[in-house]
BAMAR-244423 format. One record per residue (C-alpha): residue in three letters; x, y, z negated. Coordinates in steps of 0.1 Angstrom, whole numbers, padded with zeros to 4 digits, always signed. Example, Ala and Ser with C-alpha at 12.3 -4.5 7.8 and 13.67 -1.06 7.14 Angstrom:
<nodes>
ALA+0123-0045-0078/SER+0137-0011-0071/
</nodes>
This chain:
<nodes>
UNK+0000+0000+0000/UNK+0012+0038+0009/UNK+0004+0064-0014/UNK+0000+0100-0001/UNK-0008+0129-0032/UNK-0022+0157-0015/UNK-0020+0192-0036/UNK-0059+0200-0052/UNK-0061+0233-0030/UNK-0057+0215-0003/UNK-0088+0196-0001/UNK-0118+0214+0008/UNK-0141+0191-0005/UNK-0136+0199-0040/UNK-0153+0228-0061/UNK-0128+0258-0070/UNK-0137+0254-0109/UNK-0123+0220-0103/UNK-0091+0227-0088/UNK-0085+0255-0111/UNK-0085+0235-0139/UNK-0065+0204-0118/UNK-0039+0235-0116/UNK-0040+0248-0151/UNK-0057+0283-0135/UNK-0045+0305-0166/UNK-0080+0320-0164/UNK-0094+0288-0175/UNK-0072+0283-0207/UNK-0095+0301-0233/UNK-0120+0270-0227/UNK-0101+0248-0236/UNK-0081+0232-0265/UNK-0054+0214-0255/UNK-0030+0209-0225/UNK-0039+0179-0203/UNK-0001+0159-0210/UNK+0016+0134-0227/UNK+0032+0158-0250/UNK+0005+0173-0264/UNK-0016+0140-0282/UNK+0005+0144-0311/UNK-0012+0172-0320/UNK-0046+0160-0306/UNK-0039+0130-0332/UNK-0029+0153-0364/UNK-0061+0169-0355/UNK-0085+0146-0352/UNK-0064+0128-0379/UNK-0088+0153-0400/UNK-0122+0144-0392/UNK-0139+0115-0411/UNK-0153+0091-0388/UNK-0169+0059-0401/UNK-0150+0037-0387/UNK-0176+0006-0405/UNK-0206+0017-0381/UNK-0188+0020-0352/UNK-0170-0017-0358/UNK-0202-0030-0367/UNK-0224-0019-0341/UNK-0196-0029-0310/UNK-0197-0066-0327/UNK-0234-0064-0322/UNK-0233-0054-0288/UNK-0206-0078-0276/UNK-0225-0108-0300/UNK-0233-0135-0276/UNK-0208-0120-0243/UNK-0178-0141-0236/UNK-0156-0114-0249/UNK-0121-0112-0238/UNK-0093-0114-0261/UNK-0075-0078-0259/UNK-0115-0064-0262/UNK-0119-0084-0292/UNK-0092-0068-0304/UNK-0099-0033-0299/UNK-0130-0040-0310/UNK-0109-0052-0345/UNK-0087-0025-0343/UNK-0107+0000-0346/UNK-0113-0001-0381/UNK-0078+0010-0389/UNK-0075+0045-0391/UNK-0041+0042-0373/UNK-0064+0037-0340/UNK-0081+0063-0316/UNK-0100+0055-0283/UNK-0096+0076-0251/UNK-0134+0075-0236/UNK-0152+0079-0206/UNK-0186+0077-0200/UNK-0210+0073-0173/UNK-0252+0066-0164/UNK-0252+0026-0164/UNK-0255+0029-0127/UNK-0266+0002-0102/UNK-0241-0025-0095/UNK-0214+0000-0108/UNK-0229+0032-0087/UNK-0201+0047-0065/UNK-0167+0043-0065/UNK-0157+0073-0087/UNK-0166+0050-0118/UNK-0140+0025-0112/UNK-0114+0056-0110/UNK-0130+0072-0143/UNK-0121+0032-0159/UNK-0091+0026-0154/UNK-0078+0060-0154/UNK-0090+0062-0186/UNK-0071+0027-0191/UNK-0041+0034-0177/UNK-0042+0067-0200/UNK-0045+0041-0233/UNK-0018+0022-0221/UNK+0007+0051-0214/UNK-0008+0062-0252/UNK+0009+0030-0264/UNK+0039+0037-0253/UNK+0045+0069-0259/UNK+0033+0068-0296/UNK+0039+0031-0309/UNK+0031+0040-0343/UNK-0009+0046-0332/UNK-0029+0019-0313/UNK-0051+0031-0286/UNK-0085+0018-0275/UNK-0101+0023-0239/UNK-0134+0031-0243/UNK-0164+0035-0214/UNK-0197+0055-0234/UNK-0226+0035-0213/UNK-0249+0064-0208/UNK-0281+0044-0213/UNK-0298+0071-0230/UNK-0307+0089-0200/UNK-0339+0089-0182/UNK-0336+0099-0148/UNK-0337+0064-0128/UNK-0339+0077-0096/UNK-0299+0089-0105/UNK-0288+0047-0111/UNK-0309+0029-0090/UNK-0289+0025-0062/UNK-0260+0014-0045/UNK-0241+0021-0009/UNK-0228-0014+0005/UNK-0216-0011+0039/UNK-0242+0020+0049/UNK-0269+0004+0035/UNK-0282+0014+0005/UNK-0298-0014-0019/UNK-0324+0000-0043/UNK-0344-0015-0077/UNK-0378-0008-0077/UNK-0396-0009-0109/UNK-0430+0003-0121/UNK-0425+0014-0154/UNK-0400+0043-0146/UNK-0402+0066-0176/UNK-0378+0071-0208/UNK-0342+0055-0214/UNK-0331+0038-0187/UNK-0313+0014-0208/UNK-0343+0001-0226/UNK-0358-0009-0191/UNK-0364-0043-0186/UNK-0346-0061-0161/UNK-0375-0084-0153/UNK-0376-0066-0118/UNK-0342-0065-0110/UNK-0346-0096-0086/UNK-0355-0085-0058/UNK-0321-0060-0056/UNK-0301-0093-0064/UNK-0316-0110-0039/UNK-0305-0079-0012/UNK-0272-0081-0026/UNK-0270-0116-0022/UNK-0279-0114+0015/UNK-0254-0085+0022/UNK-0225-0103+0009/UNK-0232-0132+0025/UNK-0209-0168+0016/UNK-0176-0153+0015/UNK-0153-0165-0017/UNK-0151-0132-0028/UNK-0183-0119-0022/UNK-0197-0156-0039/UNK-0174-0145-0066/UNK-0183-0111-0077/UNK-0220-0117-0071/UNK-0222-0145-0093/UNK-0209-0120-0120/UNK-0234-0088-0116/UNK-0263-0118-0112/UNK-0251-0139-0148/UNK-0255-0102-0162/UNK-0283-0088-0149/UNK-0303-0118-0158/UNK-0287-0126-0195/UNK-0303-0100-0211/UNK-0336-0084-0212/UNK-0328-0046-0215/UNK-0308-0031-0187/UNK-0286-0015-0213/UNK-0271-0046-0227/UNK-0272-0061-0191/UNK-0249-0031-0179/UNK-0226-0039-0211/UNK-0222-0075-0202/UNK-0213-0061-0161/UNK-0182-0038-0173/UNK-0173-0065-0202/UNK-0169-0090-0168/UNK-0153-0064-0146/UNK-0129-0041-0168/UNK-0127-0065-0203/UNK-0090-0083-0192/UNK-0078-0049-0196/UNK-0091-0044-0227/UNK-0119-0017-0219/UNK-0150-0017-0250/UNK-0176-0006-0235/UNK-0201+0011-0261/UNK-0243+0020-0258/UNK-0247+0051-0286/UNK-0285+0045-0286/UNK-0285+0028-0316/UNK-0301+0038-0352/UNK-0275+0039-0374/UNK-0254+0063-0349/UNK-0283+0087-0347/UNK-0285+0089-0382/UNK-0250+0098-0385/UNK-0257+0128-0363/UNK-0292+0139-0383/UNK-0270+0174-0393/UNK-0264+0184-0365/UNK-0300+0173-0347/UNK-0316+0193-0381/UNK-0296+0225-0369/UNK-0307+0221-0336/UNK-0341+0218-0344/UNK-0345+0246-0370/UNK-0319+0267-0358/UNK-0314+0264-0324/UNK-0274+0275-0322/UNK-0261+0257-0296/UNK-0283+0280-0265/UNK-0264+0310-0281/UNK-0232+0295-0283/UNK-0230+0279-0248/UNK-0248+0315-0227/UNK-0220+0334-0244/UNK-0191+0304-0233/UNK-0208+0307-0197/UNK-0206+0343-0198/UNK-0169+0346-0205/UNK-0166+0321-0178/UNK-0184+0342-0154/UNK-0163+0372-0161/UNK-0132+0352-0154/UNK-0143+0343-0122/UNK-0163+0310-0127/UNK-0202+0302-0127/UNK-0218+0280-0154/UNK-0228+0250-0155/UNK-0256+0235-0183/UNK-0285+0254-0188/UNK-0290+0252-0228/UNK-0322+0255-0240/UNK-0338+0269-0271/UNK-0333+0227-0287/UNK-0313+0206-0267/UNK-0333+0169-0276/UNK-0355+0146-0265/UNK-0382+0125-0283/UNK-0379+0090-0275/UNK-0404+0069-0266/UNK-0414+0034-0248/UNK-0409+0048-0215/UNK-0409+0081-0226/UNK-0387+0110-0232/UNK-0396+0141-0232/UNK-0388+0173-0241/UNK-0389+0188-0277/UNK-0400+0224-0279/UNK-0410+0248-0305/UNK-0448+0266-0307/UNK-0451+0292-0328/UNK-0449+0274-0361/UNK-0452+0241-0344/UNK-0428+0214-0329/UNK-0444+0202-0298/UNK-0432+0171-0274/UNK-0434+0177-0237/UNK-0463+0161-0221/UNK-0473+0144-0250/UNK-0501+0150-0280/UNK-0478+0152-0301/UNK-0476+0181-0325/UNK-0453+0185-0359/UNK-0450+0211-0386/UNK-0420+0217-0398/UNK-0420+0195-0427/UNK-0436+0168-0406/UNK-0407+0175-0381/UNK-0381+0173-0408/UNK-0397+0138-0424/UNK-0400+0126-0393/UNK-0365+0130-0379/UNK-0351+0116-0416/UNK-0372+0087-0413/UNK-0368+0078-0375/UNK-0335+0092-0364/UNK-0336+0069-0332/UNK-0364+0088-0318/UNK-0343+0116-0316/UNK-0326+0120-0282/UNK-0295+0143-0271/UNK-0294+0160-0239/UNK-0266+0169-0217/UNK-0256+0199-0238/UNK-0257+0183-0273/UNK-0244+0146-0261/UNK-0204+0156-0264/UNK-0211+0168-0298/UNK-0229+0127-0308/UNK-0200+0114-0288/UNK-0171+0129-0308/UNK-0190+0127-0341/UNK-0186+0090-0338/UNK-0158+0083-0322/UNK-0119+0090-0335/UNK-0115+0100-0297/UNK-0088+0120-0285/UNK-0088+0122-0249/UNK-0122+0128-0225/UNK-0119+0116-0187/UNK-0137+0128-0164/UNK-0144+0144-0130/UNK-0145+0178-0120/UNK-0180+0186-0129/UNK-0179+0169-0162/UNK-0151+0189-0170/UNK-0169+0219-0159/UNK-0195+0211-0187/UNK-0171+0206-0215/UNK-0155+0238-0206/UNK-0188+0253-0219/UNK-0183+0238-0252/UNK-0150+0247-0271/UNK-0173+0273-0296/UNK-0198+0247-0299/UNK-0177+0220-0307/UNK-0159+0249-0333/UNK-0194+0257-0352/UNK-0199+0225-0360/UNK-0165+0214-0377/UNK-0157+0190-0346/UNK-0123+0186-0328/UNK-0124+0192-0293/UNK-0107+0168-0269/UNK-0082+0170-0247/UNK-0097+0167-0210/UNK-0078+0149-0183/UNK-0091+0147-0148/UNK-0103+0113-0135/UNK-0081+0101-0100/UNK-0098+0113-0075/UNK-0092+0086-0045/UNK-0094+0077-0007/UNK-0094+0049-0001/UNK-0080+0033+0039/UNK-0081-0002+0044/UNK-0061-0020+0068/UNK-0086-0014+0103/UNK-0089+0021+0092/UNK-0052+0026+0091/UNK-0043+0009+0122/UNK-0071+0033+0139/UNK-0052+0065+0126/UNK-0020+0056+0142/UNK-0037+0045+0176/UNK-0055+0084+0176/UNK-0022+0100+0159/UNK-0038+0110+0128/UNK-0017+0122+0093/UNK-0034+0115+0064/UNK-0039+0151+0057/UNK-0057+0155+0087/UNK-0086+0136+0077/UNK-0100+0161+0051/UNK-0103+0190+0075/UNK-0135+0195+0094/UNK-0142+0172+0122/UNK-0155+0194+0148/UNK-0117+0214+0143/UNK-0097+0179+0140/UNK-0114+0171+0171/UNK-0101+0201+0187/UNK-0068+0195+0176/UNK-0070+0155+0193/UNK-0081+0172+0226/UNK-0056+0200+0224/UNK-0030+0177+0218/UNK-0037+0150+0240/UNK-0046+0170+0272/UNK-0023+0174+0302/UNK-0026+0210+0308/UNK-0033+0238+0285/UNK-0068+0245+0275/UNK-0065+0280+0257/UNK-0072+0313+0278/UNK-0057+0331+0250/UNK-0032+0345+0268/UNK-0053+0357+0297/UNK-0078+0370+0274/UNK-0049+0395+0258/UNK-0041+0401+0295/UNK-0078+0409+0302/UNK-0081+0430+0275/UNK-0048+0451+0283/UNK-0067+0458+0319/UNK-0097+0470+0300/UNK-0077+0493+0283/UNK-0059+0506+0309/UNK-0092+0513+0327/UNK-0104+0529+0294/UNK-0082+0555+0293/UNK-0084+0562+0334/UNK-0118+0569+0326/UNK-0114+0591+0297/UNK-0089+0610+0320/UNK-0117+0616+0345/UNK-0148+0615+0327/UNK-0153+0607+0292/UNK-0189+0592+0294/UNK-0177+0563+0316/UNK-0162+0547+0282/UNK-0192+0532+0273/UNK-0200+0512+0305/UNK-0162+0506+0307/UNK-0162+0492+0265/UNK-0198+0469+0277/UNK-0176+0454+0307/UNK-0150+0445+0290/UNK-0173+0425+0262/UNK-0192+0410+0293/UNK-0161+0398+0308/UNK-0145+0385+0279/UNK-0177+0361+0268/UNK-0168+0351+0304/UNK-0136+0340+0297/UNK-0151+0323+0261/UNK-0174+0305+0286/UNK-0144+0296+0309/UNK-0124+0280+0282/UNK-0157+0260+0262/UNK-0161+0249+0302/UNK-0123+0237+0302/UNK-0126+0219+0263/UNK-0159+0201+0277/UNK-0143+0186+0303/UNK-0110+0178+0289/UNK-0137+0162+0260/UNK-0154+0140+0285/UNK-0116+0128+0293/UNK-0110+0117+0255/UNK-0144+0106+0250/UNK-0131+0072+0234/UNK-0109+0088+0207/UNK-0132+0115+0196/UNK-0160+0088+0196/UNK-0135+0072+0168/UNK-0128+0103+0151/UNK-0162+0107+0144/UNK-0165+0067+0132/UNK-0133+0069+0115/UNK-0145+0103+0095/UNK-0178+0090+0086/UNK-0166+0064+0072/UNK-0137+0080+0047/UNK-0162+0110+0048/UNK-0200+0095+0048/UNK-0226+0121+0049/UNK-0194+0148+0051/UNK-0185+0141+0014/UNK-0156+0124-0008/UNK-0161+0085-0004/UNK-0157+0081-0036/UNK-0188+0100-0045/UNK-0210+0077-0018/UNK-0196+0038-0015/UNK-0201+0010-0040/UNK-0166-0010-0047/UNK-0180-0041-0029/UNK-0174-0024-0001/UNK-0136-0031-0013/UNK-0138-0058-0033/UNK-0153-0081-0006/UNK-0117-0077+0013/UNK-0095-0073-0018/UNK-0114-0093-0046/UNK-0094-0089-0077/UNK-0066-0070-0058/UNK-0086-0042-0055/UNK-0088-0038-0097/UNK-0053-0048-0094/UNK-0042-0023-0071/UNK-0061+0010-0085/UNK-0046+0003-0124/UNK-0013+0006-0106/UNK-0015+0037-0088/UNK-0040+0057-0106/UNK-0024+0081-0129/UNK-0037+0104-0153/UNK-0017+0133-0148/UNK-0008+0130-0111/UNK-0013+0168-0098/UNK-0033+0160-0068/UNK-0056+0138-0046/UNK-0050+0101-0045/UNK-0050+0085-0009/UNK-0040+0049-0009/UNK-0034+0032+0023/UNK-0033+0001+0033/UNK-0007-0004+0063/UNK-0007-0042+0062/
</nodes>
């Protein structure tokens, strides 16, 4: 495998808020904490060093959710290890997306596992514990329904959409399987890796533990605990902070005044905090908490509290209590010792909103460290870019431009009237000032010729590109093909394809190969290559 880095400004494709913080922007340094490198855990550990975690929940409720999974050794492990308070997790978290989702959730794993492991060397006297946050809590199904195998895109269809995705059944998850069965046909890899996904998705009867079980069988030989915070005695951990929220709403203050100052250096927000940032779980339901006058109200719902009620009932039935995308960091860091967040480019962008937040309410804020961001070009792919004389830069600028560039390049006589078009306009200058010399309101018509004449020229040359075009029609038919593919829809693969669309090829080489060349500090975009 070849392995190109391309500098972050140099690919279009990504948002400036992201790159500035890929290149340490100085305006972006008041949001955050610490200073994505190696060098500066140490003081991420003495810091979070002073927070008290209970580290008997968190140990506890893991060996309930890996009860009954064939549990690798180094997960059991970490699972073990994290009752010593000599042990800290680095975390990423995702939706528990269909069959995995797209490929950026692979790079988000095992960057955030190569990041432990570099951890463990660099700081022997600490153990360090890959964690994935499955985001199960969330409710919007139409966001992890679905996967993109070979430009089709297989989709679970189920009734009783409504509240956390993680408590839906799987019951109707068959017909998917039997879709993804079909697409990846008899193949020892593809008989391999679907036997997997179907033993989990049909082991379990909630989605969440079902999505558990999936990463346990993808990432656990690299030690990766994957961890579902929906649980009881976690929320009830977090009442404080959900009783502030509730009754006195700081967190909308506190994140429109981060978003300001990050508008006034140059950047636009990103969560929009409301006056209580929770839900109200329940079956198939959650919905929106909102304050009345002197009522609590849920989102349409009959359901009306005072604000005793509100208070018994949140002390009694903490689980029915649900974050939302502004208070959910805050839960997270709560209960983990976590030291590290990795993430992409617009998760990062939310977590730059919360540095005061995190302040107020006596938390430590992480360090953030950019997730890979990957191409990836398999073998066919490769083989077409050298037939059409492609760079690997090349590929991430527009395709109507690289296009241009082919024909341009491969033509046997020049194309551009550039030249004549500086010649024509020197003419038209020289007949300008003749007519200013004889009579001064013959500029005009002289000015409108010239324009007319040189959309002639445009014309001429488009007439000229067309036809060398029709010459090349072969290679710019594959430039399209080829840029669809690395680019579907005009976006990053990695934000579109499922890893089945690699796996089937690579099978456990393709694990294999991104835990070797992801790295969490590399300073740019990731192509891999595969050149046979």
């Amino acid at each position: 495998m070849d392995v190109t880095i391309l500098p972050y400004p140099t690919v279009p494709q990504l948002a400036p808020k992201d790159v500035a913080y890929a290149t340490l922007n100085p305006a972006l340094r008041p949001f955050y904490q610490y200073n994505p490198s190696l060098d500066d855990f140490q003081q991420v550990i003495t810091d979070k060093a002073k927070q008290v975690i209970n580290r008997e929940v968190l140990v506890a409720t893991l060996r309930q959710q890996y009860s009954g999974l064939d549990t690798p050794r180094h997960v059991a492990l970490n699972i073990e290890l994290l009752a010593e308070n000599n042990t800290f997790v680095v975390v990423t978290a995702h939706q528990p997306s269909l069959f995995t989702g797209p490929l950026f959730y692979w790079y988000k794993v095992f960057t955030t596992i190569k990041l432990a492991e570099e951890l463990r060397m660099t700081y022997p006297a600490y153990s360090f514990v890959p964690l994935l946050v499955n985001g199960a809590e969330d409710h919007d199904f139409d966001e992890i329904n679905h996967a993109n195998l070979f430009g089709k895109t297989l989709r679970w269809e189920h009734d009783a959409v409504g509240g956390s995705c993680g408590d839906m059944s799987t019951d109707t998850l068959g017909p998917v399987l039997a879709q993804l069965k079909e697409v990846l046909g008899e193949s020892e890899n593809g008989a391999y890796i679907y036997q997997q996904i179907e033993a989990a998705y049909t082991s379990h009867a909630l989605y969440a533990d079902a999505t558990i079980d999936l990463v346990n069988r993808l990432f656990g030989q690299y030690g990766l605990v994957a961890l579902n915070m929906n649980v009881p005695a976690f929320k009830r951990l977090f009442i404080p902070i959900m009783r502030e929220e509730l009754f006195q709403q700081s967190s909308q203050a506190l994140i429109s005044a981060s978003q300001e100052a990050l508008t006034a250096a140059g950047f636009s927000g990103q969560a929009h905090a409301r006056d209580i940032n929770l839900f109200y779980l329940q079956t198939h339901r959650r919905d929106r908490i909102v304050r009345e006058g002197e009522f609590f109200s849920v989102l349409n719902t009959d359901l009306r509290f005072t604000p005793a009620e509100m208070e018994a009932e949140l002390e009694a039935h903490p689980e029915r209590f649900s974050p939302n995308v502004v208070l959910r960091p805050l839960f997270q860091e709560l209960i983990l010792p976590n030291l590290a967040y990795v993430g992409g480019g617009g998760e990062i962008a939310y977590w730059l909103e919360r540095k005061s937040q995190f302040a107020h309410f006596g938390l430590n804020y992480p360090m953030l460290v950019r997730r890979n961001s990957l191409l990836w070009i398999d073998k066919a792919t490769s083989s077409r870019m050298d037939k059409l004389g492609l760079r690997v830069q090349d590929l991430f600028v527009d395709t109507e431009f690289l296009i241009k560039q082919y024909v341009a390049l491969n033509s046997e006589g020049e194309l551009s009237l550039k030249e004549e078009m500086t010649q024509l306009q020197s003419l038209f200058e020289q007949v300008r000032q003749k007519a200013l010399s004889v009579d001064p309101t013959l500029e005009k018509a002289v000015l409108a010729e010239a324009v007319k004449q040189e959309k002639v020229l445009e014309q001429l040359e488009g007439r000229l590109v067309r036809a060398e075009k029709q010459k090349h029609e072969t290679g710019i038919n594959q430039i399209r093909s080829l840029k669809e593919k690395l680019f579907p829809g005009n976006g990053l693969q990695e934000r579109v394809d499922n890893f089945l669309n690699f796996y089937m090829k690579y099978g456990e080489g393709f694990g294999e190969v991104l835990k070797e060349v992801v790295d969490p500090f590399v300073e740019g975009f990731v192509v891999v290559r595969d050149e046979g």
